[in-house]
C-alpha positions in Angstrom: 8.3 104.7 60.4 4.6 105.4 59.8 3.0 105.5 55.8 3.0 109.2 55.8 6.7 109.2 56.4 7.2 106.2 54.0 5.3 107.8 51.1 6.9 111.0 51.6 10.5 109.1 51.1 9.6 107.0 48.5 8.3 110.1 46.4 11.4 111.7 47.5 13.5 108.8 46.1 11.4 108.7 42.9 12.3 112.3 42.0 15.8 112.3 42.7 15.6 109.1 40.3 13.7 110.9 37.6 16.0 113.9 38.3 19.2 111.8 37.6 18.2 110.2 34.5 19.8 110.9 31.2 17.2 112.5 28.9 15.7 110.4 25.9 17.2 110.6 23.4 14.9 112.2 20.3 14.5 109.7 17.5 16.4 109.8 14.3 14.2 110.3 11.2 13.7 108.0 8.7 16.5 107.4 5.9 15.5 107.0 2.6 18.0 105.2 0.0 18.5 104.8 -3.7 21.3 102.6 -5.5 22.2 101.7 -8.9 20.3 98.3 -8.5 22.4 95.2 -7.0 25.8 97.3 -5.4 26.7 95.5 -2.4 28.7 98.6 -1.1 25.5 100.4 -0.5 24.1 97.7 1.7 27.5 97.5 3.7 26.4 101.8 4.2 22.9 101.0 5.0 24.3 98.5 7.8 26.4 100.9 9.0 23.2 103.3 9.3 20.6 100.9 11.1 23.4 100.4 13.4 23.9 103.7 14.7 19.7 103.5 15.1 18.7 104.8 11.6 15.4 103.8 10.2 16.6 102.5 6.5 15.0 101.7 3.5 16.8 100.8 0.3 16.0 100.7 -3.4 17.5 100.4 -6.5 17.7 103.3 -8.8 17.9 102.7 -12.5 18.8 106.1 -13.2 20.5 107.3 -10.5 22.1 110.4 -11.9 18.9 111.9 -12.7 17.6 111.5 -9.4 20.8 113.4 -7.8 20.4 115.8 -10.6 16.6 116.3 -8.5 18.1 116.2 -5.5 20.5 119.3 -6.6 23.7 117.2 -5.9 26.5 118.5 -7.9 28.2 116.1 -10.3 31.6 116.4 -8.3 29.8 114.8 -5.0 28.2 112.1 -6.7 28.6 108.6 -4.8 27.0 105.3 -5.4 24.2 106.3 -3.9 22.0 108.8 -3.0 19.0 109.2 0.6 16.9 111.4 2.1 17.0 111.9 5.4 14.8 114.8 6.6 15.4 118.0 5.0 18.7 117.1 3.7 20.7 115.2 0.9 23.2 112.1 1.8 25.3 111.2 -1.4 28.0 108.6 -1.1 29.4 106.6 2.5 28.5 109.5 4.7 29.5 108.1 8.0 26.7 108.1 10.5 27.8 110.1 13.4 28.3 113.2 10.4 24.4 112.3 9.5 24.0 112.8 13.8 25.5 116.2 14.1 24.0 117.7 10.9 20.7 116.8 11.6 21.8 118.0 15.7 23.1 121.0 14.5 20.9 121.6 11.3 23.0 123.6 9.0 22.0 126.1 6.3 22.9 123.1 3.9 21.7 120.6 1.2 23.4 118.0 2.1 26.9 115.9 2.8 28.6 113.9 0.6 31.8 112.2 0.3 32.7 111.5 -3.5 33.7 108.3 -4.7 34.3 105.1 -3.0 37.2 106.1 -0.4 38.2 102.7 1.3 38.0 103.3 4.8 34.4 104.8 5.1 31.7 102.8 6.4 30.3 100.2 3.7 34.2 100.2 2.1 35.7 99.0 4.6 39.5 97.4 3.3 43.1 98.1 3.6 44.2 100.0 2.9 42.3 102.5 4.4 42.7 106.3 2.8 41.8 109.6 3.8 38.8 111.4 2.9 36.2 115.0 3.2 32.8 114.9 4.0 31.9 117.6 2.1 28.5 119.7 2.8 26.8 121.4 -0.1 24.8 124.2 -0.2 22.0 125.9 -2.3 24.1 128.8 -3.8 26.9 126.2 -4.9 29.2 126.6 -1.8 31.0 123.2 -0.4 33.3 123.4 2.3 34.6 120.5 4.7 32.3 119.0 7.0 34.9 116.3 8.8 38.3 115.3 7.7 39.1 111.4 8.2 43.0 111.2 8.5 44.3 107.1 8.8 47.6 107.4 7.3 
């Protein structure tokens, strides 16, 4: 085999490498948190986040419920916290893979939310485990059912 030949084969090689690799993946953007100060439920969530590969940063909130007043949340979909991530509005333990297709899919939404402290979604984890909506919310007032999570 001469260099011409081995060159040829090793560029060869190189694209059908380049050719067979998965695409990058594009980064997630930057999460944002707020918390009434001290809830260790909210951590447990933020966990969950950096774990999927969110970028997180928490803070306590003294006065939570004004800031998801800002943020348009409705009182119905409050949770124990509130974040930012991107153009939209988490409230509550919004499981990350939900934050991954909204922000995929990018939705004529607010936000998501899942109300409450439903034990079974990430950051309450327990037994037992009950089922809960992610709910998305939009500008005009409209909610409607993001993802069921059925364990009974």
């Amino acid at each position: 085999m001469n260099r011409r030949m081995f060159l040829n084969l090793l560029a060869g090689s190189a694209a059908l490498t380049l050719a067979g690799a998965p695409p990058a993946k594009a980064a997630l953007p930057a999460i944002t948190a707020y918390r009434n100060p001290g809830c260790g439920c909210c951590e447990a969530w933020a966990d969950a986040m950096r774990q999927s590969g969110f970028t997180l940063t928490m803070q306590d909130d003294e006065d939570l419920a004004a800031r998801a007043e800002k943020l348009a949340i409705p009182q119905d979909l409050l949770g124990c916290h509130v974040a930012v991530v991107g153009d939209y509005i988490l409230s509550g333990h919004v499981p990350p893979e939900d934050v991954q297709r909204m922000l995929t899919e990018k939705p004529a939404i607010i936000g998501l939310a899942v109300p409450g402290m439903p034990v079974g979604s990430p950051g309450m984890e327990g037994s037992p485990v009950e089922p809960y909506k992610v709910i998305a919310f939009a500008a005009d007032g409209t909610q409607s059912v993001f993802a069921t999570y059925n364990y009974i």
